[in-house]
C-alpha positions as CSV (number, residue, x, y, z in Angstrom):
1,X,-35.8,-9.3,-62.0
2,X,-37.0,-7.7,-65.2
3,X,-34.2,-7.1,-67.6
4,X,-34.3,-7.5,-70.9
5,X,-36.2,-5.1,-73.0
6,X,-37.7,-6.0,-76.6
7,X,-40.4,-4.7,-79.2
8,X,-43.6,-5.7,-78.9
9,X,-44.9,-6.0,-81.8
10,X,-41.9,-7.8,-83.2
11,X,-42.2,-10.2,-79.9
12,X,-46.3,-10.4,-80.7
13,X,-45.3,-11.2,-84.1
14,X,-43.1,-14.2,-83.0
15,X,-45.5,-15.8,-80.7
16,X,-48.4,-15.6,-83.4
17,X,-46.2,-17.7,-85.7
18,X,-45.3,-20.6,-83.1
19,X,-49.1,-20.5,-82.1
20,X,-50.1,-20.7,-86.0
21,X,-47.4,-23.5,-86.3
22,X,-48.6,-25.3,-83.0
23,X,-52.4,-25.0,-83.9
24,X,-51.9,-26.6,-87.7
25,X,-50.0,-29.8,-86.6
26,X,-52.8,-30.1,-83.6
27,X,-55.8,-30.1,-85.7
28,X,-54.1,-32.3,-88.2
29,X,-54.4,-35.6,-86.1
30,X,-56.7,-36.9,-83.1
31,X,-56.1,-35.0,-80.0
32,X,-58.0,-35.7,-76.2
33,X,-57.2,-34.5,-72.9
34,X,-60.7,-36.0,-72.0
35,X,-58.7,-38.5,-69.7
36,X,-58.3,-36.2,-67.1
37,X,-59.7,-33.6,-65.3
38,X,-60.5,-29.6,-66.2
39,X,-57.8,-27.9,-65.3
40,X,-58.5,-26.0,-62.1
41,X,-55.6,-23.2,-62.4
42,X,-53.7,-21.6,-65.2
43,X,-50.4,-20.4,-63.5
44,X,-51.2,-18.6,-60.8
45,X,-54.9,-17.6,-61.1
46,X,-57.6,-20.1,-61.2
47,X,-59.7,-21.0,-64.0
48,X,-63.8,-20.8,-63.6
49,X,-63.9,-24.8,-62.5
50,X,-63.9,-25.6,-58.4
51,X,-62.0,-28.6,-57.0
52,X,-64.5,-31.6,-56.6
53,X,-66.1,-33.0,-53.3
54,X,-63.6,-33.7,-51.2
55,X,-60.5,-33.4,-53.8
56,X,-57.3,-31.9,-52.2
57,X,-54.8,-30.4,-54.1
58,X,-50.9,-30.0,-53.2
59,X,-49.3,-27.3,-55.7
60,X,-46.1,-25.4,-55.1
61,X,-44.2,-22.8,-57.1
62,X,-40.0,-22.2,-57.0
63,X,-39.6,-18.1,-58.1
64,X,-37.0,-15.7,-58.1
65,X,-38.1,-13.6,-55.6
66,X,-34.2,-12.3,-54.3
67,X,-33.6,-14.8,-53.0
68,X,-35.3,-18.1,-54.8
69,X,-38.7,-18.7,-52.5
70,X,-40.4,-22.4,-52.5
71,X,-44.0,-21.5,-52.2
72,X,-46.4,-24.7,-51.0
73,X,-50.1,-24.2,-51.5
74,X,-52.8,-26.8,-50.3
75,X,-56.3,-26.6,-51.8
76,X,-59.6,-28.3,-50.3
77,X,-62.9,-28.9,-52.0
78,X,-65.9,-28.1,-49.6
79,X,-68.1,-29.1,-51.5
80,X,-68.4,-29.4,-55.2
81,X,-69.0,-25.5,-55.9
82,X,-66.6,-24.3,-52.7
83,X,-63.0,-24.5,-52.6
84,X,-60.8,-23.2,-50.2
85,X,-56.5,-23.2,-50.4
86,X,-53.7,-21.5,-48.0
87,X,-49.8,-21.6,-47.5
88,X,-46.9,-20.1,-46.9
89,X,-43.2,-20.5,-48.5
90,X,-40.6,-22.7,-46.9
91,X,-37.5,-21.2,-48.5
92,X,-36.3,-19.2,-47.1
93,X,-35.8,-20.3,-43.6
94,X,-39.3,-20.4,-41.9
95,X,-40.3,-17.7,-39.8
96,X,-37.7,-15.4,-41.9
97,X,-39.5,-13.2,-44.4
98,X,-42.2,-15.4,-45.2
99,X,-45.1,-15.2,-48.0
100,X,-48.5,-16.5,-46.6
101,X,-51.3,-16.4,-48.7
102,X,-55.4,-18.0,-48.9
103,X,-58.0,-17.7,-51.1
104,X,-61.5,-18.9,-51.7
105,X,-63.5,-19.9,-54.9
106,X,-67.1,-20.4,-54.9
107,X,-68.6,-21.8,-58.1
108,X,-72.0,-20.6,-59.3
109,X,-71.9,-22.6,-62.9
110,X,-70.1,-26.0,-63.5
111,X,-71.0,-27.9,-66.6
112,X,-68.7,-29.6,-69.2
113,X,-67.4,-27.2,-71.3
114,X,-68.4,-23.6,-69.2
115,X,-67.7,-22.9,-65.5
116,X,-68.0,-19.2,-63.9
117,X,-66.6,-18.6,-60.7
118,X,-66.1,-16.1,-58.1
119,X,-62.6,-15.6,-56.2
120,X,-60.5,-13.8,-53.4
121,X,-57.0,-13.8,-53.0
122,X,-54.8,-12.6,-50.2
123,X,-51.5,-12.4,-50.2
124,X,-48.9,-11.2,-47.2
125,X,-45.6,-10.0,-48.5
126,X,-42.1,-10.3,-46.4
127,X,-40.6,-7.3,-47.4
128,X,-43.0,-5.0,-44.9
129,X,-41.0,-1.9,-44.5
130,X,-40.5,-1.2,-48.2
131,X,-44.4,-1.6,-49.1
132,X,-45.9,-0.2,-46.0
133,X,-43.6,2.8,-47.1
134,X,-45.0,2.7,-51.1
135,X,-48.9,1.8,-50.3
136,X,-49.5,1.9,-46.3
137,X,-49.9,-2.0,-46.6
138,X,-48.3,-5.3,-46.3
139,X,-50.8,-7.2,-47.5
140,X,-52.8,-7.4,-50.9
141,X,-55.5,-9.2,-52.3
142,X,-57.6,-9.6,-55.4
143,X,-61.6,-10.0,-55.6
144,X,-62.5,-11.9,-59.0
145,X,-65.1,-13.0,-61.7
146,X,-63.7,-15.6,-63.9
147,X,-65.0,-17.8,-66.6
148,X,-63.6,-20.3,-68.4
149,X,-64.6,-21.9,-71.8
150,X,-62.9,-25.5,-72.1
151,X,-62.9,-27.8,-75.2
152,X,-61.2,-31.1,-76.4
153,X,-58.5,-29.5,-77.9
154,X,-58.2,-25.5,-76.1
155,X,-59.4,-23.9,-73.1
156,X,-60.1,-20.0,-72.6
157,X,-59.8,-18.2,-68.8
158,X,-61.2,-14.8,-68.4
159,X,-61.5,-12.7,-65.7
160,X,-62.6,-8.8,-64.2
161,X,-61.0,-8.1,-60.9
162,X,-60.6,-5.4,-58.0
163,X,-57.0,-5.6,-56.0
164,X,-56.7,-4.3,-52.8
165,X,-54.3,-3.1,-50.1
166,X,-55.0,-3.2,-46.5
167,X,-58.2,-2.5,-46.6
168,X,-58.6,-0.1,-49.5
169,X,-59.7,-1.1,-52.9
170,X,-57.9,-0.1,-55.9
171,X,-60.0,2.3,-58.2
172,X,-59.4,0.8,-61.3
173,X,-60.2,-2.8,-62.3
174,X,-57.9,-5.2,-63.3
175,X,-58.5,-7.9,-66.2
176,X,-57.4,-11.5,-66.3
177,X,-57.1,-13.4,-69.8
178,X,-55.3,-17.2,-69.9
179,X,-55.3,-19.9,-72.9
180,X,-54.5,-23.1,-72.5
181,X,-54.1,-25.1,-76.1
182,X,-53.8,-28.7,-75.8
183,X,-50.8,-30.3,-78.0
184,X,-51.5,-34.2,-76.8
185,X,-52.6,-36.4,-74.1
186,X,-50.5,-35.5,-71.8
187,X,-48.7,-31.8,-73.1
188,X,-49.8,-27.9,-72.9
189,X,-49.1,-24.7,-74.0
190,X,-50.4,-22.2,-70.8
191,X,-50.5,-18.2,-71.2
192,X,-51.4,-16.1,-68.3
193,X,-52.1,-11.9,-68.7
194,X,-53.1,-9.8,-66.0
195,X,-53.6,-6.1,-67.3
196,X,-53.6,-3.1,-64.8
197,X,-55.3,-0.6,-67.1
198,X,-54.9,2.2,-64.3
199,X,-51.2,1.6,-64.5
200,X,-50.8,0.3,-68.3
201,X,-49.0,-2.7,-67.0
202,X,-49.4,-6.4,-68.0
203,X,-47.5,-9.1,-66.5
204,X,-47.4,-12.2,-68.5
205,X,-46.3,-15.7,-68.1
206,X,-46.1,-18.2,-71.1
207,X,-44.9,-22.0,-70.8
208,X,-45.9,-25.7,-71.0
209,X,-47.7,-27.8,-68.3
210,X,-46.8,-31.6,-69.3
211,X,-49.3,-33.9,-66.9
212,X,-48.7,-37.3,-64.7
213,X,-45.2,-36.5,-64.8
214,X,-45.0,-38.3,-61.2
215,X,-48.5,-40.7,-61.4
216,X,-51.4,-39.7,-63.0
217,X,-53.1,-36.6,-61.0
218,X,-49.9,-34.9,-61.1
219,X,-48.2,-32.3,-63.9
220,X,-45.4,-30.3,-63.8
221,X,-44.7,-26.7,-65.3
222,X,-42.2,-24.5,-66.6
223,X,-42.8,-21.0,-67.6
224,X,-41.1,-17.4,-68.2
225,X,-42.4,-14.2,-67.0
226,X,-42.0,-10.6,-68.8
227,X,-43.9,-7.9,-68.2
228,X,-45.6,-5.2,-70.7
229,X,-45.2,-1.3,-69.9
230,X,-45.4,1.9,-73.2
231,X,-45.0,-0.8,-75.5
232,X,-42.5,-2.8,-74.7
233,X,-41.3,-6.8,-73.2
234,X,-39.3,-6.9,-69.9
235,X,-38.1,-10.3,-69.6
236,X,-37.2,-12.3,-66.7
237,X,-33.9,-14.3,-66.2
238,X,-35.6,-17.0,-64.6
239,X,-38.0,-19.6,-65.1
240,X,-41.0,-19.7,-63.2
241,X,-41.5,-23.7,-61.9
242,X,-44.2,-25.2,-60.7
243,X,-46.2,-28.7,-59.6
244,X,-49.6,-30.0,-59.1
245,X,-51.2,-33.1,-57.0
246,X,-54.5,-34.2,-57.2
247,X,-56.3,-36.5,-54.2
């Protein structure tokens, strides 16, 4: 999946000019996403804010997982401070080497511009034989803080994390860090990182979520994946594609 290989610092250099570029024309005129809600995920992990009372979300991601997987996910808030979300990908052929994954967010602070969160993701993978034979386990899962700072014109997402596998936790924690700077109304720019320090591994994903695409409580996403590994960028040859409703 990973392919390409480039320097990093040239590659950090790069992104640091287009974010210099993007953040000068932003602050140069009125910008507000105030119009909408917080956003309650970056790209695949969620950010510190809960789905409301009642508010169902219907998100689904198209990767290139060998071959191309569809992969629904339904989201239901329990109350205000408790959200719960499951699924399981449709392509390929259900009931033939299927992802299904849940998770659970319980919110502990919730006000206008700060939200803190705890999380738990599972995850069961298709391809059994090859990672019972590498961990002893088919299915993995993540336990999470995450707090998110959220303004008229950026929003900040961090995280501290244990995976597991099976039942075993990993020894080392894992860190999550995601931006999201607002360009107008209705456009962002979306970065994702989640660092392995045990392993020295990041894997990144960096793209643009444009919002009510199909009516207003909907957005659509494109993004690219690389990951980071003795210094330098493995990029993917695909995009990473995704969609969000809000009820």
């Amino acid at each position: 999946m990973f392919k390409k290989k480039y320097s990093f610092n040239s590659t950090f250099l790069v992104l640091v000019v287009i974010f210099a570029f993007f953040t000068d024309s932003i602050f140069g005129q009125e910008i507000t996403q105030q119009g909408r809600s917080k956003n309650k995920r970056l790209f695949y992990m969620p950010t510190g804010y809960c789905l409301e009372k009642g508010e169902i979300s219907v998100e689904g991601y198209l990767e290139d997982l060998d071959p191309f997987s569809l992969m629904p996910l339904v989201g239901y808030g329990v109350t205000s401070n408790i959200t719960v979300s499951g699924g399981f990908s449709i392509i390929p052929e259900a009931g033939k080497e299927q992802f299904y994954y849940g998770s659970a967010q319980i919110g502990f602070v919730h006000k206008e511009k700060f939200a803190f969160s705890a999380a738990i993701l599972a995850i069961h993978v298709p391809y059994e034989e090859l990672f019972e034979m590498l961990f002893d386990a088919s299915t993995f899962g993540i336990f999470s803080g995450i707090v998110t700072y959220d303004t008229e014109y950026f929003g900040l997402t961090g995280g501290v994390g244990y995976g597991f596998a099976g039942g075993d936790p990993a020894e080392d924690p894992m860190f999550i860090l995601g931006g999201e700077l607002k360009l107008a109304k209705n456009q962002s720019i979306l970065a994702e990182d989640i660092f392995f320090p045990g392993f020295d591994m990041h894997f990144l994903i960096v793209g643009m979520r444009v919002f009510g695409v199909f009516n207003k409580n909907s957005s659509l996403e494109v993004g690219f994946h690389a990951s980071i590994s003795e210094g330098e960028f493995s990029f993917s040859d695909y995009p990473h594609v995704g969609f969000h409703f809000y009820f």
